[in-house]
PyMOL Python script that loads the backbone (N, CA, C, O; Angstrom):
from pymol import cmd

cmd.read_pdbstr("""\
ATOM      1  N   UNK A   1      35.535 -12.289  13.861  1.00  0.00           N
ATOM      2  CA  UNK A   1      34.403 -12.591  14.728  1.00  0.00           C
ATOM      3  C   UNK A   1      34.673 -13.911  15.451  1.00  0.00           C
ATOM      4  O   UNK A   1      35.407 -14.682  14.833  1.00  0.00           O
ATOM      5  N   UNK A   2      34.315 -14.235  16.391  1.00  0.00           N
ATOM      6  CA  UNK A   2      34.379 -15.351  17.296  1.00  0.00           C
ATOM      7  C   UNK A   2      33.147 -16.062  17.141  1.00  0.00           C
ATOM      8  O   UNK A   2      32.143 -15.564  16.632  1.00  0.00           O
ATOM      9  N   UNK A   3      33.252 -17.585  17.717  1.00  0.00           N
ATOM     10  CA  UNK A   3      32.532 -18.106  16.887  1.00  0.00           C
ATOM     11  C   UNK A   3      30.721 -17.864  17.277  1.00  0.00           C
ATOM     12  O   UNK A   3      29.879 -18.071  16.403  1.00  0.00           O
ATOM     13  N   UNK A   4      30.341 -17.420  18.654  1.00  0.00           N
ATOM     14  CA  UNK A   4      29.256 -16.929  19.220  1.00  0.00           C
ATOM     15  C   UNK A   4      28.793 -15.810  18.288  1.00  0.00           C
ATOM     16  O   UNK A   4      27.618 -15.538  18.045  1.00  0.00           O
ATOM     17  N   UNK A   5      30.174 -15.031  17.664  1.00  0.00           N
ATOM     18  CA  UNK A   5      29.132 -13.771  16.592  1.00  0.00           C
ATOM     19  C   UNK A   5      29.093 -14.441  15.488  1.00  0.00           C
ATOM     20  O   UNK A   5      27.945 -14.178  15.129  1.00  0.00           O
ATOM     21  N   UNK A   6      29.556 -15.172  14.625  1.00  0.00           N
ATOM     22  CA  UNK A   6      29.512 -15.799  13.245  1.00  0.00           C
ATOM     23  C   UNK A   6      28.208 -16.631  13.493  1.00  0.00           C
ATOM     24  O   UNK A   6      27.682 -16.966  12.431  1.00  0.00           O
ATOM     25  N   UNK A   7      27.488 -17.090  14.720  1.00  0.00           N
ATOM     26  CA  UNK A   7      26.369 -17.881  14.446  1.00  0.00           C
ATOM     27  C   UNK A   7      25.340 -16.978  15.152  1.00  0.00           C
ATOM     28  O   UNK A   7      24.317 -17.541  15.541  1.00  0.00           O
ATOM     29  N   UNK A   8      25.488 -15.431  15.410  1.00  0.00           N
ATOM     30  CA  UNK A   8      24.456 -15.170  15.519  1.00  0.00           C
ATOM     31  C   UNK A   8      24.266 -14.412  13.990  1.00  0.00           C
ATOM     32  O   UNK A   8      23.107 -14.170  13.654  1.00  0.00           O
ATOM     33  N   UNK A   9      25.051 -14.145  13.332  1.00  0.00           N
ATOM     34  CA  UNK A   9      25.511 -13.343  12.204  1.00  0.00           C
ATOM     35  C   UNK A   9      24.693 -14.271  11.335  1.00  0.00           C
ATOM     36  O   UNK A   9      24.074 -13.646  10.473  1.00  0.00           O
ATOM     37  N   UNK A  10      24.525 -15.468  11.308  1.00  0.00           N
ATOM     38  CA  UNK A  10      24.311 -16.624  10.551  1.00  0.00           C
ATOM     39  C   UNK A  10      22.397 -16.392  11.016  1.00  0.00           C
ATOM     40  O   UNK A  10      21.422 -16.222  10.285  1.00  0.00           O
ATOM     41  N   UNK A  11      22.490 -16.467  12.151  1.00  0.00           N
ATOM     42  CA  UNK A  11      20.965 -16.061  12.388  1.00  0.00           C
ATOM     43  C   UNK A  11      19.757 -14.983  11.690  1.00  0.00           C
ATOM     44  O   UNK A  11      18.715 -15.191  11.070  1.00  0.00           O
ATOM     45  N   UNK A  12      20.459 -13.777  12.126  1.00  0.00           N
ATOM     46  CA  UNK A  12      20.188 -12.858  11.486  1.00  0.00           C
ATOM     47  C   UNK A  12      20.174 -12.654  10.205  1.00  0.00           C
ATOM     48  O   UNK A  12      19.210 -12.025   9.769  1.00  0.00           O
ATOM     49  N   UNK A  13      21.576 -13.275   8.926  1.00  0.00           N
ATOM     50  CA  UNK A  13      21.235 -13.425   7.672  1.00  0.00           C
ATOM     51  C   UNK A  13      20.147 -14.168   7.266  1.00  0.00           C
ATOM     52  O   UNK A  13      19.356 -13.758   6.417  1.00  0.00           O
ATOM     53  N   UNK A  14      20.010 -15.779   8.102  1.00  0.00           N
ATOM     54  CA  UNK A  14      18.378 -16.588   7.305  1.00  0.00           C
ATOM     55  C   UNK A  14      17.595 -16.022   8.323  1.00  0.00           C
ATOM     56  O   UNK A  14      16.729 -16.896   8.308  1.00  0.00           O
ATOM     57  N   UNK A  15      17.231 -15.273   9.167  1.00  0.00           N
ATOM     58  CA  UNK A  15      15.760 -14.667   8.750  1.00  0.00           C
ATOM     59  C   UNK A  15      15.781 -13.291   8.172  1.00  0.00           C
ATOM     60  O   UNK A  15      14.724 -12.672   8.291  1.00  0.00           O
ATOM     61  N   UNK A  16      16.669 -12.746   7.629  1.00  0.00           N
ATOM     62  CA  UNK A  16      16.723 -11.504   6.766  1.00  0.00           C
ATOM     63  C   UNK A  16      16.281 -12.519   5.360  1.00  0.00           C
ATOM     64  O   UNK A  16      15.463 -12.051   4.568  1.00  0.00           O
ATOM     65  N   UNK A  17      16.777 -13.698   5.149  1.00  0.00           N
ATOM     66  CA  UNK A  17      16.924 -14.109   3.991  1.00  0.00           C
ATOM     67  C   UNK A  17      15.240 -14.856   3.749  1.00  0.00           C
ATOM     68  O   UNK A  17      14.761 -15.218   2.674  1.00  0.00           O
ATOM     69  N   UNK A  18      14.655 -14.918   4.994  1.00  0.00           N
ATOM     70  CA  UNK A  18      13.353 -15.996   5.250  1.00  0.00           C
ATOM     71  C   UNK A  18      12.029 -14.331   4.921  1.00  0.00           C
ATOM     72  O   UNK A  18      10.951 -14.404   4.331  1.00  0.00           O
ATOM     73  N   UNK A  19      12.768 -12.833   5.650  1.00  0.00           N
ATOM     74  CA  UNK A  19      11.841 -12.139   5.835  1.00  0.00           C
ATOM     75  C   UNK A  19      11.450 -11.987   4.118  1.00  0.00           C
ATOM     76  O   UNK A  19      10.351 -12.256   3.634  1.00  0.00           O
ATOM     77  N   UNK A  20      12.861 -11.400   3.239  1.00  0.00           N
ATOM     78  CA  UNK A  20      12.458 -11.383   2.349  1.00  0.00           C
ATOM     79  C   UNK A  20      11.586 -12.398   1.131  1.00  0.00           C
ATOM     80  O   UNK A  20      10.834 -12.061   0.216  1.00  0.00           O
ATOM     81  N   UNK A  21      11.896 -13.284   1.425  1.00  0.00           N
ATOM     82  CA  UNK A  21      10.782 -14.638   0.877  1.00  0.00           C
ATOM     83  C   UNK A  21       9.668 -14.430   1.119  1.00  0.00           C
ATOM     84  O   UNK A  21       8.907 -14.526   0.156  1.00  0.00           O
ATOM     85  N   UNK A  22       9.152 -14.116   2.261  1.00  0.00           N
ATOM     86  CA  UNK A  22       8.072 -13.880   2.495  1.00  0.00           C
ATOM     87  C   UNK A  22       7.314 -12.222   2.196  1.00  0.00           C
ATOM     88  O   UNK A  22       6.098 -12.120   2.033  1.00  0.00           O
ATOM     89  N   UNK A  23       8.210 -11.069   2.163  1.00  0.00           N
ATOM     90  CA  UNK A  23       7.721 -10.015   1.548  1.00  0.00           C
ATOM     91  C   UNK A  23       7.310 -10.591   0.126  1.00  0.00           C
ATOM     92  O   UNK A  23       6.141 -10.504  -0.250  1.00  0.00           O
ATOM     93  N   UNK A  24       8.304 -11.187  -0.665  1.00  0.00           N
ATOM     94  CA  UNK A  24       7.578 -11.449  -2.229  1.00  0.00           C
ATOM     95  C   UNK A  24       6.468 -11.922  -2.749  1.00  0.00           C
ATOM     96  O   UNK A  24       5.764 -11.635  -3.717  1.00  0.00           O
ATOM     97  N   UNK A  25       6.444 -13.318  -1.250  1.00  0.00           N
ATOM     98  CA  UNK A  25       4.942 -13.768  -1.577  1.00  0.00           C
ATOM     99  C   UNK A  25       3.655 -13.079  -1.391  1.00  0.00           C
ATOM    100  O   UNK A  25       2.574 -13.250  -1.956  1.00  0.00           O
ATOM    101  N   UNK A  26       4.078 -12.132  -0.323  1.00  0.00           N
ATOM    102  CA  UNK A  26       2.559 -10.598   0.074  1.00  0.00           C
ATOM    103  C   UNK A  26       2.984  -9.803  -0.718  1.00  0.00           C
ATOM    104  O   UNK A  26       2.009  -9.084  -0.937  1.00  0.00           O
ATOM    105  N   UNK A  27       4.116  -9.307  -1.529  1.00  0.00           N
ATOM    106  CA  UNK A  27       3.531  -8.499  -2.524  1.00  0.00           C
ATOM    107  C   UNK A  27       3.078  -9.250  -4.101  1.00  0.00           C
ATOM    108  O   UNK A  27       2.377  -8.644  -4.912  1.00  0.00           O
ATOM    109  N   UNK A  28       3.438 -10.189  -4.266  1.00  0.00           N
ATOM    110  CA  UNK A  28       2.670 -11.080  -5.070  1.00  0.00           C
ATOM    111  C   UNK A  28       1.091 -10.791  -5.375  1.00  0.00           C
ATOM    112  O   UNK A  28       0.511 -10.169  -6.265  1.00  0.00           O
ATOM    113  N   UNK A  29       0.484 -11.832  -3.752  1.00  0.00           N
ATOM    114  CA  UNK A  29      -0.569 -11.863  -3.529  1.00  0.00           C
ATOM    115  C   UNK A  29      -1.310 -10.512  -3.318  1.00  0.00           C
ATOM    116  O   UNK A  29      -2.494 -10.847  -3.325  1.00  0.00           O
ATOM    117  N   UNK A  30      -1.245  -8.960  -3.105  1.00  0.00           N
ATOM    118  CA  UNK A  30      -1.490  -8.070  -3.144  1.00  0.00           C
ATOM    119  C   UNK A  30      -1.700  -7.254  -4.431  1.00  0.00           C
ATOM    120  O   UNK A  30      -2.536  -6.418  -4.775  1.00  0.00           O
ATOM    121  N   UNK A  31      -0.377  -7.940  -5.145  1.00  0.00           N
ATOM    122  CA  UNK A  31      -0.537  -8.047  -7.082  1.00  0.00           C
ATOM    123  C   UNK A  31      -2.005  -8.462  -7.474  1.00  0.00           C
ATOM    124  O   UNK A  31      -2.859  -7.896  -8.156  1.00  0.00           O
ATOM    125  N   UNK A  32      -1.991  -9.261  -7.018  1.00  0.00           N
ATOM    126  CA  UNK A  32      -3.467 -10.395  -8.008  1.00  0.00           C
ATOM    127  C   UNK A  32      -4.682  -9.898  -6.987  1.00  0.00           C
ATOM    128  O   UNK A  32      -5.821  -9.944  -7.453  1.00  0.00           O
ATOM    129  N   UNK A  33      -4.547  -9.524  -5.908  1.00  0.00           N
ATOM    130  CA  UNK A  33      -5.457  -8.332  -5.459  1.00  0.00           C
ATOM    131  C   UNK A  33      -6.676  -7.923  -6.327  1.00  0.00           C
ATOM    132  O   UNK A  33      -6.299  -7.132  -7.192  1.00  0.00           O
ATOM    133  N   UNK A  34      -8.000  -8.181  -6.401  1.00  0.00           N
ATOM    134  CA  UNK A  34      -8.762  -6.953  -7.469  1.00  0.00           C
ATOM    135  C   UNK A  34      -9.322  -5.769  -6.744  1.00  0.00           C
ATOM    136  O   UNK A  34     -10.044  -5.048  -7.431  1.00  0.00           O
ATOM    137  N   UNK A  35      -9.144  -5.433  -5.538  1.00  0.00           N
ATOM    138  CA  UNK A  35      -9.818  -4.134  -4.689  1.00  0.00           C
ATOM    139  C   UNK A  35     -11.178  -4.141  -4.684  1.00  0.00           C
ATOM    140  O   UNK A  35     -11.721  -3.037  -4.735  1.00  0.00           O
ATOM    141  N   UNK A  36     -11.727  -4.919  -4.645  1.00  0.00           N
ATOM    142  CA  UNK A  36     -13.190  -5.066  -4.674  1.00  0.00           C
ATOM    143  C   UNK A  36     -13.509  -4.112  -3.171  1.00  0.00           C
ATOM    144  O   UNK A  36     -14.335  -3.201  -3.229  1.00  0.00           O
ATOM    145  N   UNK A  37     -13.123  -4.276  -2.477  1.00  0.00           N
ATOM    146  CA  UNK A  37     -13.809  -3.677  -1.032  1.00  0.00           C
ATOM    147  C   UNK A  37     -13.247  -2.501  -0.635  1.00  0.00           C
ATOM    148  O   UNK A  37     -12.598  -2.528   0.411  1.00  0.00           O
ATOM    149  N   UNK A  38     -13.396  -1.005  -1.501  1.00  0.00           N
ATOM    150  CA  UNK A  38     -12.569   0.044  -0.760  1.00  0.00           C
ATOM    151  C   UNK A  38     -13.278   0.555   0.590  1.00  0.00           C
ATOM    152  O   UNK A  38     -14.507   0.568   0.508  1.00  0.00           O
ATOM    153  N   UNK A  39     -12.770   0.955   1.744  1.00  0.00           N
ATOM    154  CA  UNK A  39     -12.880   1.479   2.386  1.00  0.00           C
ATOM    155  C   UNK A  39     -12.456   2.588   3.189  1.00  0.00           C
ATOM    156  O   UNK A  39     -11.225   2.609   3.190  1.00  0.00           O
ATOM    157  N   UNK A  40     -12.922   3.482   3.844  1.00  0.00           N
ATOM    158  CA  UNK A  40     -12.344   5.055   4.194  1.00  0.00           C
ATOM    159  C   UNK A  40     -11.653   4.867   5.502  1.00  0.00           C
ATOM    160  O   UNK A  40     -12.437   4.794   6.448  1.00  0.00           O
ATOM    161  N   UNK A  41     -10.331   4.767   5.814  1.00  0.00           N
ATOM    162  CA  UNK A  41      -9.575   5.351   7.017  1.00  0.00           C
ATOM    163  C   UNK A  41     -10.703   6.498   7.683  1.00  0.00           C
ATOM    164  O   UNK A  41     -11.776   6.883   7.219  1.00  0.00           O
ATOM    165  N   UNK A  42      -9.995   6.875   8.971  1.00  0.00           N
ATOM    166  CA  UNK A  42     -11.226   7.726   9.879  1.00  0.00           C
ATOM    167  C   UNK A  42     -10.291   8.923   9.620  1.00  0.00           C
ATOM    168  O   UNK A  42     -10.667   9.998  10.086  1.00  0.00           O
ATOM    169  N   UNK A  43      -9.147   8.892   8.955  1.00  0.00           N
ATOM    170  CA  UNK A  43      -8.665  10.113   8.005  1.00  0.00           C
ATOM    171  C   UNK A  43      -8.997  10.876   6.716  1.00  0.00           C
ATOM    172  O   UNK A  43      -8.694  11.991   6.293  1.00  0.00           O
ATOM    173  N   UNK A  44      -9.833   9.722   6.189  1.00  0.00           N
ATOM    174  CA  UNK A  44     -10.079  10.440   5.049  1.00  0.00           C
ATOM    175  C   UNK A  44      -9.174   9.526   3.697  1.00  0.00           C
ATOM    176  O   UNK A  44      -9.153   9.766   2.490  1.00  0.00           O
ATOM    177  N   UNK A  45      -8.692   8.756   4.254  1.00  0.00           N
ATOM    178  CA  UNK A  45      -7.796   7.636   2.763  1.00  0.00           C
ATOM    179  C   UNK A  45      -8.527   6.901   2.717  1.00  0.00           C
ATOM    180  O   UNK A  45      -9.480   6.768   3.486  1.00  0.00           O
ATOM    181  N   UNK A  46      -8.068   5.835   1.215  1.00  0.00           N
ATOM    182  CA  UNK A  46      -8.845   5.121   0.850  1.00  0.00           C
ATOM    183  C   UNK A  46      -7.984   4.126   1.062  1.00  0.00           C
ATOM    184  O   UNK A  46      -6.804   4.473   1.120  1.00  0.00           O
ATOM    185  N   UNK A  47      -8.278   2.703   1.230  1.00  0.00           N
ATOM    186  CA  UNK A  47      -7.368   1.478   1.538  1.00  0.00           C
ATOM    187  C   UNK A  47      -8.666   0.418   0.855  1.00  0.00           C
ATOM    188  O   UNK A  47      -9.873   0.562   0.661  1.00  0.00           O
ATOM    189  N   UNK A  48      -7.592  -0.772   0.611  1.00  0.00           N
ATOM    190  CA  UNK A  48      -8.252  -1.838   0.101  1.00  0.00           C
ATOM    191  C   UNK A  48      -8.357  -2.416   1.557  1.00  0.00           C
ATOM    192  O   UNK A  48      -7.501  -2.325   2.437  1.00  0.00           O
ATOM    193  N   UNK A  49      -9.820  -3.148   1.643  1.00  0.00           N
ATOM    194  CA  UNK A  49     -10.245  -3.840   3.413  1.00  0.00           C
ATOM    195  C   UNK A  49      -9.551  -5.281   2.822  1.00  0.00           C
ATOM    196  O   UNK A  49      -9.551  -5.971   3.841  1.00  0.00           O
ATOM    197  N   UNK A  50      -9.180  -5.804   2.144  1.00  0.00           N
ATOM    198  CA  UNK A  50      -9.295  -7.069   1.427  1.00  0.00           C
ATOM    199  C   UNK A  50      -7.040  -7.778   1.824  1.00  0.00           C
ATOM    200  O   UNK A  50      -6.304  -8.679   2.226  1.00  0.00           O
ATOM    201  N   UNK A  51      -7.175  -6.008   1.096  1.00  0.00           N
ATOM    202  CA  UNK A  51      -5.508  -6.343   1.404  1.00  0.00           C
ATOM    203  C   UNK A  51      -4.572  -5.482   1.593  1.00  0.00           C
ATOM    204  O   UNK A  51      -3.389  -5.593   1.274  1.00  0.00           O
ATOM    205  N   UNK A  52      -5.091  -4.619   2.111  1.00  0.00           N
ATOM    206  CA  UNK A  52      -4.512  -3.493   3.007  1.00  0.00           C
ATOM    207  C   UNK A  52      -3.843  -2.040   2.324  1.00  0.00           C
ATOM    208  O   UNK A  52      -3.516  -0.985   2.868  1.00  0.00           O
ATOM    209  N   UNK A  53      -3.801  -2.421   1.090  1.00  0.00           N
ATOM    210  CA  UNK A  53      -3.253  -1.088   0.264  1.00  0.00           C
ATOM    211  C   UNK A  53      -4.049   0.375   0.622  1.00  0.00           C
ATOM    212  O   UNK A  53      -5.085   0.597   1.247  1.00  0.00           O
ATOM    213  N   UNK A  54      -3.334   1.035   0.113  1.00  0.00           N
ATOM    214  CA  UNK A  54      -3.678   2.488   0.335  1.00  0.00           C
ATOM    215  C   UNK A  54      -3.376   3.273  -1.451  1.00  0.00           C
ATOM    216  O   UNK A  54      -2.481   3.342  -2.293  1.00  0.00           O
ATOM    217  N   UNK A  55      -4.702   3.699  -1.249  1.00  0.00           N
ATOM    218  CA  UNK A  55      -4.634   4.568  -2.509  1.00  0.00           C
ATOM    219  C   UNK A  55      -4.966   5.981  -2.165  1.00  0.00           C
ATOM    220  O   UNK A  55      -6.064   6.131  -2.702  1.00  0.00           O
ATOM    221  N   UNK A  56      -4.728   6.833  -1.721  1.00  0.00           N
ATOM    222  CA  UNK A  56      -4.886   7.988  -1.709  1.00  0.00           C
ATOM    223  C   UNK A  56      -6.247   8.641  -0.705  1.00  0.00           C
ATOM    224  O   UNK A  56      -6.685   8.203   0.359  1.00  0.00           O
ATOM    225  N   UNK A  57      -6.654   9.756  -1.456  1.00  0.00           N
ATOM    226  CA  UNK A  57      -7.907   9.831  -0.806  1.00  0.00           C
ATOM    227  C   UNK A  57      -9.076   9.297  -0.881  1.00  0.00           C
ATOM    228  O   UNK A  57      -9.193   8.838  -2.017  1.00  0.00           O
ATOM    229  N   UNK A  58      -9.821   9.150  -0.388  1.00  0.00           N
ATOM    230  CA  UNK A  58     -11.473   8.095  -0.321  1.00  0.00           C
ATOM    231  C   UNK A  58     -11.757   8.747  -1.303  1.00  0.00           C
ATOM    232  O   UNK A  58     -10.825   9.445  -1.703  1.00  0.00           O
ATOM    233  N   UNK A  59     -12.882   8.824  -1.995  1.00  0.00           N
ATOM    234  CA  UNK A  59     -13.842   9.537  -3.199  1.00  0.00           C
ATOM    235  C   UNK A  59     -15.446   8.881  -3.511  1.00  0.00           C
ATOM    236  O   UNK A  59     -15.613   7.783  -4.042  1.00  0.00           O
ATOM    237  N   UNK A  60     -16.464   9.709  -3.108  1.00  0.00           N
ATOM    238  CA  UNK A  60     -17.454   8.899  -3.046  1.00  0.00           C
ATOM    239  C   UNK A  60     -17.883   8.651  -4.519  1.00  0.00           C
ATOM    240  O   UNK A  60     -18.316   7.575  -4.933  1.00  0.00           O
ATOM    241  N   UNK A  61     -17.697   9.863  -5.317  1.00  0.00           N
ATOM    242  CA  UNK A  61     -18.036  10.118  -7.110  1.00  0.00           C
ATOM    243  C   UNK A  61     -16.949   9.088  -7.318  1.00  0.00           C
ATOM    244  O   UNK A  61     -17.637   8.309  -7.977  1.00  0.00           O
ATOM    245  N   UNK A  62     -15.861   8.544  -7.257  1.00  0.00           N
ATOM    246  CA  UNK A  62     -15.244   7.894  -8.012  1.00  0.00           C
ATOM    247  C   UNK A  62     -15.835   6.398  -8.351  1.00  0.00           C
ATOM    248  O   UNK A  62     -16.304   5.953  -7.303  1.00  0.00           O
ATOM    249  N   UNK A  63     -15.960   5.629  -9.227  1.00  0.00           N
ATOM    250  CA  UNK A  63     -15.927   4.388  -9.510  1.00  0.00           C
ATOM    251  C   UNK A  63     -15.125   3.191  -8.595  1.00  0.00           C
ATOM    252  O   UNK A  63     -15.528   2.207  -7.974  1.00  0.00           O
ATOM    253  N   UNK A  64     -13.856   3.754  -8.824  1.00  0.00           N
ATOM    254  CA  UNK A  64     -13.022   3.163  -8.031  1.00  0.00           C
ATOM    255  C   UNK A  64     -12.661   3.189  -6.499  1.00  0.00           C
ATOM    256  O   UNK A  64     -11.888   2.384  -5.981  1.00  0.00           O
ATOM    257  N   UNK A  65     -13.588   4.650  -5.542  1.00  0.00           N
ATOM    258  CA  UNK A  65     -14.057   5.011  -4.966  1.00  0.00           C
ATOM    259  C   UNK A  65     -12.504   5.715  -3.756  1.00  0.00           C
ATOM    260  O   UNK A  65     -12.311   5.864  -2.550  1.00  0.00           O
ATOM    261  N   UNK A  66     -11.807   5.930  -4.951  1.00  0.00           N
ATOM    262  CA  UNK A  66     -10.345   7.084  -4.445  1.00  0.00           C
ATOM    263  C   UNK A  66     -10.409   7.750  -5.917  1.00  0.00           C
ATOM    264  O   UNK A  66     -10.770   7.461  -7.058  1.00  0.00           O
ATOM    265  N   UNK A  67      -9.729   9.023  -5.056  1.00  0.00           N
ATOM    266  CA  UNK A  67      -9.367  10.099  -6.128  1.00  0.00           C
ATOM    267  C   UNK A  67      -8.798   9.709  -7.113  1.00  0.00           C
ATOM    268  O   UNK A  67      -8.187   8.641  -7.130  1.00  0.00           O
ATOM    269  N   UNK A  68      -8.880  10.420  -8.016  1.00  0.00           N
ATOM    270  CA  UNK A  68      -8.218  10.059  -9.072  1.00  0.00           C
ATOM    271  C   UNK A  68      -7.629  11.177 -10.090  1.00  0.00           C
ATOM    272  O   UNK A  68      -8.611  11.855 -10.393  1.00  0.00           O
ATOM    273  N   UNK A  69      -6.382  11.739 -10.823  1.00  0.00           N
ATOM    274  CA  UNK A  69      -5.944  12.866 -11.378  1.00  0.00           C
ATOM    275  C   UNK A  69      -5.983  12.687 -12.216  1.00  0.00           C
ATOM    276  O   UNK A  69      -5.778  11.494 -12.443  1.00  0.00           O
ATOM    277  N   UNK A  70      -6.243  13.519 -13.403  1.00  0.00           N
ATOM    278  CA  UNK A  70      -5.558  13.458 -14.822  1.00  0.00           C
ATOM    279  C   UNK A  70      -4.642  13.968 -15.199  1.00  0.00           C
ATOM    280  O   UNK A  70      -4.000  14.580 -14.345  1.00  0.00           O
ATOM    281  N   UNK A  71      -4.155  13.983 -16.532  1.00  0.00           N
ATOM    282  CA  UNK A  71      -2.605  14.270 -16.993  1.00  0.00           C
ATOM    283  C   UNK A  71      -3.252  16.230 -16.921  1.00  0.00           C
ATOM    284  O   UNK A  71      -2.551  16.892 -16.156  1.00  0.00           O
ATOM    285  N   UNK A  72      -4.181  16.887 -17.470  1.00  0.00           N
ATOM    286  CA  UNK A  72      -4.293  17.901 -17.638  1.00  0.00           C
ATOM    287  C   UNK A  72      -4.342  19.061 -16.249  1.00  0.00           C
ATOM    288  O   UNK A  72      -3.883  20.178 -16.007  1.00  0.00           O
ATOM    289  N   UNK A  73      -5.388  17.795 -15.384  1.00  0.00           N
ATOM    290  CA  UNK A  73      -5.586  18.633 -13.927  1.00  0.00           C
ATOM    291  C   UNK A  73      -4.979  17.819 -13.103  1.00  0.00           C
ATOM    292  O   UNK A  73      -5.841  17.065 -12.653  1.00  0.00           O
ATOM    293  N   UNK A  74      -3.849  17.547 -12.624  1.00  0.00           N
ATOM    294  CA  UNK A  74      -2.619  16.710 -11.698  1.00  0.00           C
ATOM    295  C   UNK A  74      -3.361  17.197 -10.426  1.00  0.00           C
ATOM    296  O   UNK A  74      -3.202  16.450  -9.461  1.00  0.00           O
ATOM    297  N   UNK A  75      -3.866  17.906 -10.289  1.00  0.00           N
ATOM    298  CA  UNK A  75      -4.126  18.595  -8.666  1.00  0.00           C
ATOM    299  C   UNK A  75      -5.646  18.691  -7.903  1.00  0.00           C
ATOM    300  O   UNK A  75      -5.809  18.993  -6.720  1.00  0.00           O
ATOM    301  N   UNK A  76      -6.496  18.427  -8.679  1.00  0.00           N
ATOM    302  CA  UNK A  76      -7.850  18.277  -8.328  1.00  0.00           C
ATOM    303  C   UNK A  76      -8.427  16.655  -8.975  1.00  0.00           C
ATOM    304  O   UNK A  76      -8.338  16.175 -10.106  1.00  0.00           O
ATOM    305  N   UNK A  77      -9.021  16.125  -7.719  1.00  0.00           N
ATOM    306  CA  UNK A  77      -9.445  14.636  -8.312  1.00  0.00           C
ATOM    307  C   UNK A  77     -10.333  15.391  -9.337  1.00  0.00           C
ATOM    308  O   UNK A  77     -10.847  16.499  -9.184  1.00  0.00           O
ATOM    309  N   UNK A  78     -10.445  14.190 -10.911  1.00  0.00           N
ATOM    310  CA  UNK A  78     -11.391  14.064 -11.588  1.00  0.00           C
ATOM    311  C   UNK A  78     -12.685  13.891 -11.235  1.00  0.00           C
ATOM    312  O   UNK A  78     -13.502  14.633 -11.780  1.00  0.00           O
ATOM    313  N   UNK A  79     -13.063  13.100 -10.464  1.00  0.00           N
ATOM    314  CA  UNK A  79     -14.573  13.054  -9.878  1.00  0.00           C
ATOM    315  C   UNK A  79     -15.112  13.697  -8.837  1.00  0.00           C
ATOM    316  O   UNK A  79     -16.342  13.669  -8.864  1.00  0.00           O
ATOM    317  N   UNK A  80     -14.538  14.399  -7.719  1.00  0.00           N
ATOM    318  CA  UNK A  80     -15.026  15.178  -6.669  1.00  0.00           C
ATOM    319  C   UNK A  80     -14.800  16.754  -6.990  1.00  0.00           C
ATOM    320  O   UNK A  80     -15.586  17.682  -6.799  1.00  0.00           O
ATOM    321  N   UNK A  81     -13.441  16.778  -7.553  1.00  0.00           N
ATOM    322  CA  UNK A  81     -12.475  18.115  -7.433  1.00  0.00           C
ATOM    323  C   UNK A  81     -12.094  18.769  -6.420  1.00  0.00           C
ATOM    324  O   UNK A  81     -11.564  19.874  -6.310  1.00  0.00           O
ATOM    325  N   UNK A  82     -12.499  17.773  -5.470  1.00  0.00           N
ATOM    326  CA  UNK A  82     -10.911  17.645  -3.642  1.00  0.00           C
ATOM    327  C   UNK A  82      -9.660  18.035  -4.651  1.00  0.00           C
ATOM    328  O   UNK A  82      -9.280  17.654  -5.758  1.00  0.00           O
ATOM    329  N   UNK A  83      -9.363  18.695  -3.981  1.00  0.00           N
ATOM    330  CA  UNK A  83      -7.268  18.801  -4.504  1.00  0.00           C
ATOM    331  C   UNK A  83      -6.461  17.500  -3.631  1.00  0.00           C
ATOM    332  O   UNK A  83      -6.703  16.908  -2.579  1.00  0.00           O
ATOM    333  N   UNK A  84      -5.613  17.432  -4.452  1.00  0.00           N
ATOM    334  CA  UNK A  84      -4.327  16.244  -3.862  1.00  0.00           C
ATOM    335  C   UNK A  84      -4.174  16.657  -2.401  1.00  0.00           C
ATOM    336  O   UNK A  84      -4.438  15.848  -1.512  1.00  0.00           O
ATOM    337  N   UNK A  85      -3.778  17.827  -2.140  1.00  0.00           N
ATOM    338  CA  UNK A  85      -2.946  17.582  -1.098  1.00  0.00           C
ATOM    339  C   UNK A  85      -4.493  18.749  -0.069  1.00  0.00           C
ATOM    340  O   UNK A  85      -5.151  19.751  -0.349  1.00  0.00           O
ATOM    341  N   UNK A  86      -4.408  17.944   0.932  1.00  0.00           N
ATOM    342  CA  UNK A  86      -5.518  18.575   2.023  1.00  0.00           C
ATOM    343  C   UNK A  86      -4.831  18.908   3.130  1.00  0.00           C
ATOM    344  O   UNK A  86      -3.667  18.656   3.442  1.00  0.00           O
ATOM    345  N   UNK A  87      -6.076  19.780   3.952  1.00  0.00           N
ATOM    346  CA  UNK A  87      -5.479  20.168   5.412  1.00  0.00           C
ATOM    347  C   UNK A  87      -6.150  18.914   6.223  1.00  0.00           C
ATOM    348  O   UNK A  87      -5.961  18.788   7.433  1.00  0.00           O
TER     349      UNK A  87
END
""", "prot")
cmd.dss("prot")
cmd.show_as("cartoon", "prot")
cmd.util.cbc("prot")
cmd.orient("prot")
């Protein structure tokens, strides 16, 4: 490489090296997250408003207020009995 590509090469590694620093600290902070505020996509998912996660489908019966499966019925939420996968 000449020396114009070794310092853009150099570029591109610290902010590859800066992006990932900063992914750890948002998935950190997304960790310690408690989901207090679910809210419904105009699809029909459920996302945290607080910090952007996505849990599945919305669920108004749920507690946690997304679907939720059990080990016995994998395919129909426990609290509505929506199936996993929709049209």
């Amino acid at each position: 490489m000449n020396p114009e590509q070794i310092a853009y090469s150099r570029k591109i590694n610290n902010l590859r090296a800066y992006v990932n620093q900063i992914t750890d600290i948002l998935n950190e902070l997304i960790k310690k997250c408690k989901h207090l505020i679910i809210c419904m996509h105009d699809f029909g998912g459920a996302y945290c408003d607080i910090c952007g996660e996505s849990f599945g489908w919305y669920c108004k019966k749920s507690p946690t207020k997304y679907c939720e499966y059990g080990e016995e019925d994998y395919i129909n939420c426990k609290h509505c009995g929506e199936p996993r996968s929709r049209k």
